[in-house]
C-alpha positions as CSV (number, residue, x, y, z in Angstrom):
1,X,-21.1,16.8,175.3
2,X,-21.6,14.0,178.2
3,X,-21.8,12.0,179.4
4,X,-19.1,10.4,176.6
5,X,-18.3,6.6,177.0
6,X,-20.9,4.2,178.2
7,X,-18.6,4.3,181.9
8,X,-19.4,7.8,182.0
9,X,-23.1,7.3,180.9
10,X,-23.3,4.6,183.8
11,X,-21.5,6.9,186.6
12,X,-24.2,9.1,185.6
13,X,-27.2,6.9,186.4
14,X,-25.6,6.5,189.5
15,X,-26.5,9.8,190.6
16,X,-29.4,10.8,188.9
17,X,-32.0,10.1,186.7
18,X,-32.2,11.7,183.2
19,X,-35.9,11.7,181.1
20,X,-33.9,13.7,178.7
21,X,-31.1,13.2,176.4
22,X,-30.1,15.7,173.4
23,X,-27.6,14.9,170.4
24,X,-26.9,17.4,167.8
25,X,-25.9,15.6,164.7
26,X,-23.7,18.1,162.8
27,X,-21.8,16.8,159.7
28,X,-17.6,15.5,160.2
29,X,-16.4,18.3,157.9
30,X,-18.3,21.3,159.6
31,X,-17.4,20.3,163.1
32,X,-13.5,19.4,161.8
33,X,-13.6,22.9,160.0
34,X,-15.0,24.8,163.0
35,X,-12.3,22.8,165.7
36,X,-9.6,23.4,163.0
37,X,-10.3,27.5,163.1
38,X,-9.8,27.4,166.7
39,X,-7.3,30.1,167.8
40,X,-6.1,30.8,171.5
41,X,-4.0,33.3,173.4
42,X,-1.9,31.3,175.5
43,X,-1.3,33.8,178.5
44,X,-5.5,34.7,178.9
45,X,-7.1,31.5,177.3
46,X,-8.8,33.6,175.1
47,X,-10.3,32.0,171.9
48,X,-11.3,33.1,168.6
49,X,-12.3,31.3,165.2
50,X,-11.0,32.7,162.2
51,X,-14.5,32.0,160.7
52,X,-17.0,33.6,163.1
53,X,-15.2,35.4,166.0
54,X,-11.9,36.5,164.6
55,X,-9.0,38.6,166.1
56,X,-9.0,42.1,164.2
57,X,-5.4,41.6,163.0
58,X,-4.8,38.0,161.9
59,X,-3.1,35.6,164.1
60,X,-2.7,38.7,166.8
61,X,-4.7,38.8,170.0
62,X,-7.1,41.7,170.2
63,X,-6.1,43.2,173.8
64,X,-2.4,42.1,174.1
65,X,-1.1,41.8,170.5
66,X,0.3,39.1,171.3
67,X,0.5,35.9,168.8
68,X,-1.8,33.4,168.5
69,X,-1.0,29.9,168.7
70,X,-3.6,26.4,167.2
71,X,-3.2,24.4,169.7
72,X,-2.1,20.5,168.7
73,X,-5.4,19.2,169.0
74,X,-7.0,21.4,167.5
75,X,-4.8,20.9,164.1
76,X,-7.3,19.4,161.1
77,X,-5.2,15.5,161.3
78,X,-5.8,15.8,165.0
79,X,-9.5,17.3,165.0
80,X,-10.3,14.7,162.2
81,X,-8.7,11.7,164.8
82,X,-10.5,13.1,167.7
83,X,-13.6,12.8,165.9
84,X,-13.6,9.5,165.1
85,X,-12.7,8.4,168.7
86,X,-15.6,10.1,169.9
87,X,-18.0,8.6,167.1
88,X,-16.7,5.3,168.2
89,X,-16.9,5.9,171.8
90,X,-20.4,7.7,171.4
91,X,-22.6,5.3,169.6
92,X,-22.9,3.1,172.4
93,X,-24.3,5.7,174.8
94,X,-26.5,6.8,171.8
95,X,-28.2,3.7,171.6
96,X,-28.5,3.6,175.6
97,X,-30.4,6.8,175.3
98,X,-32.5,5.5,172.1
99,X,-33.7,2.3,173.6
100,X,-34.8,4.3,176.6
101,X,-36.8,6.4,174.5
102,X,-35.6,10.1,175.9
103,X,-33.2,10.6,172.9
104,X,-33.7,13.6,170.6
105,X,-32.1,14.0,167.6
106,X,-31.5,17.7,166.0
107,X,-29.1,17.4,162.6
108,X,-27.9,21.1,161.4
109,X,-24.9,22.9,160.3
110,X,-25.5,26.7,162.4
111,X,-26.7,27.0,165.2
112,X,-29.1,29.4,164.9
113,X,-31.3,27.1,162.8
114,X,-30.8,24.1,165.3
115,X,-31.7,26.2,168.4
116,X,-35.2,27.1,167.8
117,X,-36.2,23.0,167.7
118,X,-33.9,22.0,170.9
119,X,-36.1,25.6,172.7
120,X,-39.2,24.0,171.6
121,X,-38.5,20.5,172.7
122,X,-37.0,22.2,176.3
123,X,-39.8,24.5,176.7
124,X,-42.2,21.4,176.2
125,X,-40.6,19.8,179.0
126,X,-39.3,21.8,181.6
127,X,-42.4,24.5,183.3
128,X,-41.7,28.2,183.2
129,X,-40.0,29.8,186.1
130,X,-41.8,32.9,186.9
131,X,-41.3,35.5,189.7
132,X,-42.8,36.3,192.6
133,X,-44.1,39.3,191.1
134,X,-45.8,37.2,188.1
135,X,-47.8,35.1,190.7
């Protein structure tokens, strides 16, 4: 997500003004498991995750058939690591947003469970676009 850090958070006021702010709180071991089944083609940058988009033949791309590599940061000790740092650096621009009062919170584990409250919330705010043909 962004912005990040609190500098990032503060560039961004600089150019515009948000009445919005979304955080999906999903649960340290389901975000370190997901990041941690991360696999990429190095030639294409092609990714798949061995739990929900998987290559056909294990550890082989699908169109080349050429190996799959995890990238370093995406290895569960540097997933975990990565995770923290962003908690850390988060919280302040989380509480930025919560004292402004456009913060909203959605907690989940899959996506499709989340989505239908963050739609509900967007649709409330932002009008319909409709066609020239609709008017």
């Amino acid at each position: 997500g962004f912005p990040r850090t609190l500098g990032q958070a503060e560039a961004l006021d600089r150019i515009c003004e948000l009445d919005l702010v979304i955080s999906l709180n999903i649960p340290f071991e389901t975000l370190k498991d997901r990041l941690s089944a991360r696999w990429v083609h190095p030639a294409s940058g092609r990714v798949y995750n061995m739990d929900f988009n998987p290559p056909s033949v294990r550890g082989i791309d699908d169109l080349t058939g050429e190996p799959l590599v995890q990238r370093e940061d995406d290895k569960p000790e540097a997933v975990a690591a990565r995770l923290r740092k962003y908690k850390d650096a988060a919280k302040p621009v989380i509480e930025l947003y919560k004292s402004r009062g456009i913060l909203h919170s959605f907690s989940g584990t899959e996506t499709n469970k989340i989505w239908p409250y963050v739609y509900t919330l967007l649709s409330s705010k932002i009008p319909p676009v409709h066609s020239d043909e609709e008017k």
